[in-house]
Biotite code that builds the C-alpha atoms (Angstrom):
import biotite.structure as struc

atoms = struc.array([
    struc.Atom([2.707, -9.150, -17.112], chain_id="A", res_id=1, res_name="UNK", atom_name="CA", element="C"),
    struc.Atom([0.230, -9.253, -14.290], chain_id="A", res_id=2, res_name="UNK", atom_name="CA", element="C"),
    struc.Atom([-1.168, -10.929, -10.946], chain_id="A", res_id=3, res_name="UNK", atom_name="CA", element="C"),
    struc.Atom([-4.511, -11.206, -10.711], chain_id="A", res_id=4, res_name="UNK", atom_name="CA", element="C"),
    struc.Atom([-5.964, -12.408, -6.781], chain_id="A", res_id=5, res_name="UNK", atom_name="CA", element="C"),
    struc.Atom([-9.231, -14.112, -7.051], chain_id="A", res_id=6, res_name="UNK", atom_name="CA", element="C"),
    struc.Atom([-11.506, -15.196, -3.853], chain_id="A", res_id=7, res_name="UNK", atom_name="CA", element="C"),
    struc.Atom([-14.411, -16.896, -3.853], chain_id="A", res_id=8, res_name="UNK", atom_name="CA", element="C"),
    struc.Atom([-17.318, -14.781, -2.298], chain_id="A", res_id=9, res_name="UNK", atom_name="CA", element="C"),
    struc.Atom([-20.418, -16.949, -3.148], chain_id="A", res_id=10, res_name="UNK", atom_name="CA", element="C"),
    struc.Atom([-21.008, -17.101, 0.443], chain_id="A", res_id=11, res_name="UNK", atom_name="CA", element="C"),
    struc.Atom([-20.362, -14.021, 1.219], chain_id="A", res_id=12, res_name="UNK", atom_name="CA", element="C"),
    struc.Atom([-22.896, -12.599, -1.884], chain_id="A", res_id=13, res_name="UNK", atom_name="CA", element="C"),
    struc.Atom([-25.912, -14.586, -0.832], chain_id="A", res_id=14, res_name="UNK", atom_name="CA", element="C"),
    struc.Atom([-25.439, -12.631, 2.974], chain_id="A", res_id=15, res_name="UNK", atom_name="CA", element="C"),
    struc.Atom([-24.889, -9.215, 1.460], chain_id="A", res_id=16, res_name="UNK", atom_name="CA", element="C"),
    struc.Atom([-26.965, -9.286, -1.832], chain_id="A", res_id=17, res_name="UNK", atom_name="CA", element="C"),
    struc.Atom([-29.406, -6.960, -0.047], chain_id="A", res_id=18, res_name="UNK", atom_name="CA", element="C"),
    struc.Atom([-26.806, -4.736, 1.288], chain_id="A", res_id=19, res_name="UNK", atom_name="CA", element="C"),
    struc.Atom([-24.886, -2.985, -1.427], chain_id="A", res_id=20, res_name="UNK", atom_name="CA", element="C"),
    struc.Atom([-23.214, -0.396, 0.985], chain_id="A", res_id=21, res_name="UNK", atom_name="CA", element="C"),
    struc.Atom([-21.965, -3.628, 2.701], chain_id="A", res_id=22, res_name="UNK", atom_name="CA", element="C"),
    struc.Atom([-20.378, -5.032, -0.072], chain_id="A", res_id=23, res_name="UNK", atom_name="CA", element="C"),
    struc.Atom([-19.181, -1.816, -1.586], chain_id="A", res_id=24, res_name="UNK", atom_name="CA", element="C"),
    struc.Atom([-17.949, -0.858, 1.826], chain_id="A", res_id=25, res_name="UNK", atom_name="CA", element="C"),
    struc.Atom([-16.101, -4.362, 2.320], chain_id="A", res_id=26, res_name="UNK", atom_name="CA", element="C"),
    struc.Atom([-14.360, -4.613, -0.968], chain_id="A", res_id=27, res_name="UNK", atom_name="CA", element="C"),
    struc.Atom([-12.618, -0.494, -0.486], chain_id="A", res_id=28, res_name="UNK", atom_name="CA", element="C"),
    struc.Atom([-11.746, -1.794, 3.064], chain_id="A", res_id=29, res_name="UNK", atom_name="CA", element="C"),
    struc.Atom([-9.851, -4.969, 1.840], chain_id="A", res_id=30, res_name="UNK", atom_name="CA", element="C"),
    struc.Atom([-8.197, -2.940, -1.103], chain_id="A", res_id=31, res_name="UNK", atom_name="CA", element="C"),
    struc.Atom([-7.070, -0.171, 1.672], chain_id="A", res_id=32, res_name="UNK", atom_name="CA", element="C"),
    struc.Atom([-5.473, -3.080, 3.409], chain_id="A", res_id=33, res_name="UNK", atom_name="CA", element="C"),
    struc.Atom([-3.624, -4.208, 0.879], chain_id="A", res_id=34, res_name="UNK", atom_name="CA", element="C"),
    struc.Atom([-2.514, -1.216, -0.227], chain_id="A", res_id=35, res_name="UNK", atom_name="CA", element="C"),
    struc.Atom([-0.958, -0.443, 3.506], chain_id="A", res_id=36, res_name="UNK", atom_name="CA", element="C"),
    struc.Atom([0.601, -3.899, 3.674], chain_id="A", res_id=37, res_name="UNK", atom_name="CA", element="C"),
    struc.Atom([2.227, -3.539, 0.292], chain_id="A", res_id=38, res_name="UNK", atom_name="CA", element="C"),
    struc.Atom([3.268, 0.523, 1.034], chain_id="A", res_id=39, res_name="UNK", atom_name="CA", element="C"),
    struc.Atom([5.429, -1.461, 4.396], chain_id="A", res_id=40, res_name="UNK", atom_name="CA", element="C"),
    struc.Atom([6.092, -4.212, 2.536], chain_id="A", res_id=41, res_name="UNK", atom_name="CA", element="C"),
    struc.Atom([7.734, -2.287, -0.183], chain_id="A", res_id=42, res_name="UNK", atom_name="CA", element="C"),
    struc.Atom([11.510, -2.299, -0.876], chain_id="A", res_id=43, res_name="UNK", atom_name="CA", element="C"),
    struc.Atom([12.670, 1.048, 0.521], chain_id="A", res_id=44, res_name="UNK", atom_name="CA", element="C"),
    struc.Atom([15.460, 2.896, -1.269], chain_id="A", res_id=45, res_name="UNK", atom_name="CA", element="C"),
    struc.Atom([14.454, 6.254, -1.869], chain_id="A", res_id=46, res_name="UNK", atom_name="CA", element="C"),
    struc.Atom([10.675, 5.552, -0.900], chain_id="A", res_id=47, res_name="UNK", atom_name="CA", element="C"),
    struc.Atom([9.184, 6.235, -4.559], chain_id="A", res_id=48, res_name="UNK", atom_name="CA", element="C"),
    struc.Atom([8.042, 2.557, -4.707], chain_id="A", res_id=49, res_name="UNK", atom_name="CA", element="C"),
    struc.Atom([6.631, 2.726, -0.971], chain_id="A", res_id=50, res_name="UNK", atom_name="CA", element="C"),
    struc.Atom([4.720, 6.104, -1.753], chain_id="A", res_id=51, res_name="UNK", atom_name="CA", element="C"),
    struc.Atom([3.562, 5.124, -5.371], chain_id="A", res_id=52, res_name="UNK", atom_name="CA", element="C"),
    struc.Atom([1.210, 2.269, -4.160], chain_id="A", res_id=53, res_name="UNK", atom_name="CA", element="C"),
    struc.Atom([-2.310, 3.367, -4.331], chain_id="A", res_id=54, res_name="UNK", atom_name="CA", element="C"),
    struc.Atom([-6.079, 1.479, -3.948], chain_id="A", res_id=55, res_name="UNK", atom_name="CA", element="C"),
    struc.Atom([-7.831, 2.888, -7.022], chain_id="A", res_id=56, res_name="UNK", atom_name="CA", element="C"),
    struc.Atom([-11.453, 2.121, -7.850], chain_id="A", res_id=57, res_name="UNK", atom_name="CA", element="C"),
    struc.Atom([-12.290, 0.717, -11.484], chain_id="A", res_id=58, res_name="UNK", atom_name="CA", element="C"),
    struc.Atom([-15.735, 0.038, -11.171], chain_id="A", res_id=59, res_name="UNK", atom_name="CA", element="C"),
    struc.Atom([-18.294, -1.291, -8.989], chain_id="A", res_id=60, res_name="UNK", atom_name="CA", element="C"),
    struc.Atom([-17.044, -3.229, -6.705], chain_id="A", res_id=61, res_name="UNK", atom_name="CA", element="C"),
    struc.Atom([-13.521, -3.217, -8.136], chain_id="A", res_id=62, res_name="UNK", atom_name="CA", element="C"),
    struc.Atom([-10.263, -1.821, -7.232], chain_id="A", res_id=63, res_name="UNK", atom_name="CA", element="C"),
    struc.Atom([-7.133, -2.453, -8.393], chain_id="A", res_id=64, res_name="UNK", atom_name="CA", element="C"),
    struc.Atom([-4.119, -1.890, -6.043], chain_id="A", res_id=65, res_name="UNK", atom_name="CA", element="C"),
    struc.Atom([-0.778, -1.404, -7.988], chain_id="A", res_id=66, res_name="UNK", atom_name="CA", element="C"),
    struc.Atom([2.415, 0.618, -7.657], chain_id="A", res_id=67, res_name="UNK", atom_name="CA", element="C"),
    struc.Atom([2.742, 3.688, -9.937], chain_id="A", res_id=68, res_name="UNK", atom_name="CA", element="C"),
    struc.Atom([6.480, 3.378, -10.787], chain_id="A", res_id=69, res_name="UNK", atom_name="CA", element="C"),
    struc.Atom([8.127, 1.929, -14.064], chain_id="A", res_id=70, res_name="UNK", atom_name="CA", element="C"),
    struc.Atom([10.103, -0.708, -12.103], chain_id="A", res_id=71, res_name="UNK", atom_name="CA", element="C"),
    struc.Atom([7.948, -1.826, -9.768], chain_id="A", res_id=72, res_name="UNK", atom_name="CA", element="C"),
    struc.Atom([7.151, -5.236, -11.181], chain_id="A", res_id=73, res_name="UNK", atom_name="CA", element="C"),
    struc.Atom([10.984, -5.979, -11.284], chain_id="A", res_id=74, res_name="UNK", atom_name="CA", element="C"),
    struc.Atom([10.951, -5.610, -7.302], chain_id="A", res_id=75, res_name="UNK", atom_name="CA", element="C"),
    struc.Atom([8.007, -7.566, -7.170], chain_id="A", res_id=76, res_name="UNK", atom_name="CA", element="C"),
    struc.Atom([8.949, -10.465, -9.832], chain_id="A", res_id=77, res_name="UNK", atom_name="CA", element="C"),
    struc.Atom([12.550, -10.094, -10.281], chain_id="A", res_id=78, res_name="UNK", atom_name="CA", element="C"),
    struc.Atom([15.277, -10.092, -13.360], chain_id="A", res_id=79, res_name="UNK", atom_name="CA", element="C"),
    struc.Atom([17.912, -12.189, -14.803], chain_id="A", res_id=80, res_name="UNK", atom_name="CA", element="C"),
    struc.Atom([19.957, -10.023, -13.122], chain_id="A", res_id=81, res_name="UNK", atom_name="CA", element="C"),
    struc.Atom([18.241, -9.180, -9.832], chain_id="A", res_id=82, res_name="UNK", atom_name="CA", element="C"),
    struc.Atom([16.491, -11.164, -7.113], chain_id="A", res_id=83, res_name="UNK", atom_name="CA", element="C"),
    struc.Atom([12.649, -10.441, -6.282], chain_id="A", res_id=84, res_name="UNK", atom_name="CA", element="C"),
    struc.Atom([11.844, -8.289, -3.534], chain_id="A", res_id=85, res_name="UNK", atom_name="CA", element="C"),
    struc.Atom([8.082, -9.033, -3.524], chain_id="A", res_id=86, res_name="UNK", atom_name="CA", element="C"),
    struc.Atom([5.922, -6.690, -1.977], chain_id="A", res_id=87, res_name="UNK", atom_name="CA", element="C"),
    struc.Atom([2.429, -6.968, -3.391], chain_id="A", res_id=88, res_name="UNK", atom_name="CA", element="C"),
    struc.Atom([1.910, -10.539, -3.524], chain_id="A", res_id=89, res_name="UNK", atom_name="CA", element="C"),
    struc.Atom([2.895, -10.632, 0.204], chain_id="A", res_id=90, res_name="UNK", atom_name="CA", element="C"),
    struc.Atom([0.320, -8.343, 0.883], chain_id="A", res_id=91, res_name="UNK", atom_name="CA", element="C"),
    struc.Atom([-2.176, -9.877, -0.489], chain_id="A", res_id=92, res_name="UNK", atom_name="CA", element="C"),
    struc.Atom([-1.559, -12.953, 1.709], chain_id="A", res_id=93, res_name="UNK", atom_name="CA", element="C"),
    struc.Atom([-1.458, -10.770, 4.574], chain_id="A", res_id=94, res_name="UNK", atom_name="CA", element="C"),
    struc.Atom([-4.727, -9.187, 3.896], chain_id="A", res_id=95, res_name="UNK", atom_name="CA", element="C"),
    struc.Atom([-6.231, -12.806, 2.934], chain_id="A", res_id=96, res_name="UNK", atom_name="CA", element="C"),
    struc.Atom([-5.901, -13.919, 6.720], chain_id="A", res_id=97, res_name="UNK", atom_name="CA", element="C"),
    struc.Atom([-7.777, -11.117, 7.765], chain_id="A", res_id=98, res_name="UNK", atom_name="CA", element="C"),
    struc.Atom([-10.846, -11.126, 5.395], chain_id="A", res_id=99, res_name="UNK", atom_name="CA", element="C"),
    struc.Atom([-13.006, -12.289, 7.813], chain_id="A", res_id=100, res_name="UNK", atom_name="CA", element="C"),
    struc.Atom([-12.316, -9.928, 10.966], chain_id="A", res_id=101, res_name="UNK", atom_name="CA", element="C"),
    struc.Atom([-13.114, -7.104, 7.930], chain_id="A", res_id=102, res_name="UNK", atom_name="CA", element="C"),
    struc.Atom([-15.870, -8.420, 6.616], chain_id="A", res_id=103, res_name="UNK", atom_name="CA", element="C"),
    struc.Atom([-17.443, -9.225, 9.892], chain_id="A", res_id=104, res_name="UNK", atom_name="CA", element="C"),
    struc.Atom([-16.717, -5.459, 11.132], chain_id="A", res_id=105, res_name="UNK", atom_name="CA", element="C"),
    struc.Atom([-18.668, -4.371, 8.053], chain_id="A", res_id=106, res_name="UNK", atom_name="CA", element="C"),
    struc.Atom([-21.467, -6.624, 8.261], chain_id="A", res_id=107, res_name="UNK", atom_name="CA", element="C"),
    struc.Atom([-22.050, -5.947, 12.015], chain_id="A", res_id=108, res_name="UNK", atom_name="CA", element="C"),
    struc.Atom([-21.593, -2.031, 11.027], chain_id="A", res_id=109, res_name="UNK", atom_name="CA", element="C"),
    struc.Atom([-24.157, -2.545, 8.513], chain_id="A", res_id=110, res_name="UNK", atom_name="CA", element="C"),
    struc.Atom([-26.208, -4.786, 10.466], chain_id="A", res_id=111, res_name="UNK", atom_name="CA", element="C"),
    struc.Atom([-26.144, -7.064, 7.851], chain_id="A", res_id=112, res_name="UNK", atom_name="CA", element="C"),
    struc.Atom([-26.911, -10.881, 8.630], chain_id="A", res_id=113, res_name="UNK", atom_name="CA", element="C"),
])
């Protein structure tokens, strides 16, 4: 069972099409983000969950941010016997109000318009 986030970026594609560095930059700075939102956000016990959350790149333009322990999705989603204690999915929504201070910042370091 999984979560997948989708944004729409067809905006955003026709400014950087001619800026792949822009793009490639924008899309490891967003993961990042997430993945320090979700490491605070993270229910702390022993701090395996906290320290197993990692941005990892899967292919162009793709990254995947996920935690690297066996019961992390039970935090996150919750049991018949347990309450959720999400952490991703909160970070995500985090990140999502800030997409356009980091794009911007990478567009203006790229001077991209």
């Amino acid at each position: 069972m999984g979560m997948d986030v989708k944004i729409d970026t067809k905006g955003l594609e026709r400014m950087i099409k001619n800026s792949p560095a822009a793009r490639e930059e924008g899309v490891k700075t967003t993961a990042f983000v997430i993945q320090g939102y979700a490491t605070m956000l993270a229910p702390y016990k022993t701090g395996a969950l906290a320290a197993s959350v990692k941005a990892e790149e899967q292919g162009r333009d793709v990254y995947w941010v996920r935690d690297g322990v066996n019961y992390g999705i039970y935090q996150e989603l919750g049991t018949k016997f347990m309450a959720a204690h999400p952490f991703l999915w909160p970070a995500c929504e985090k990140a999502k109000s800030q997409l356009a201070s980091i794009w911007r910042a990478v567009l203006e370091r790229r001077n991209v318009t």
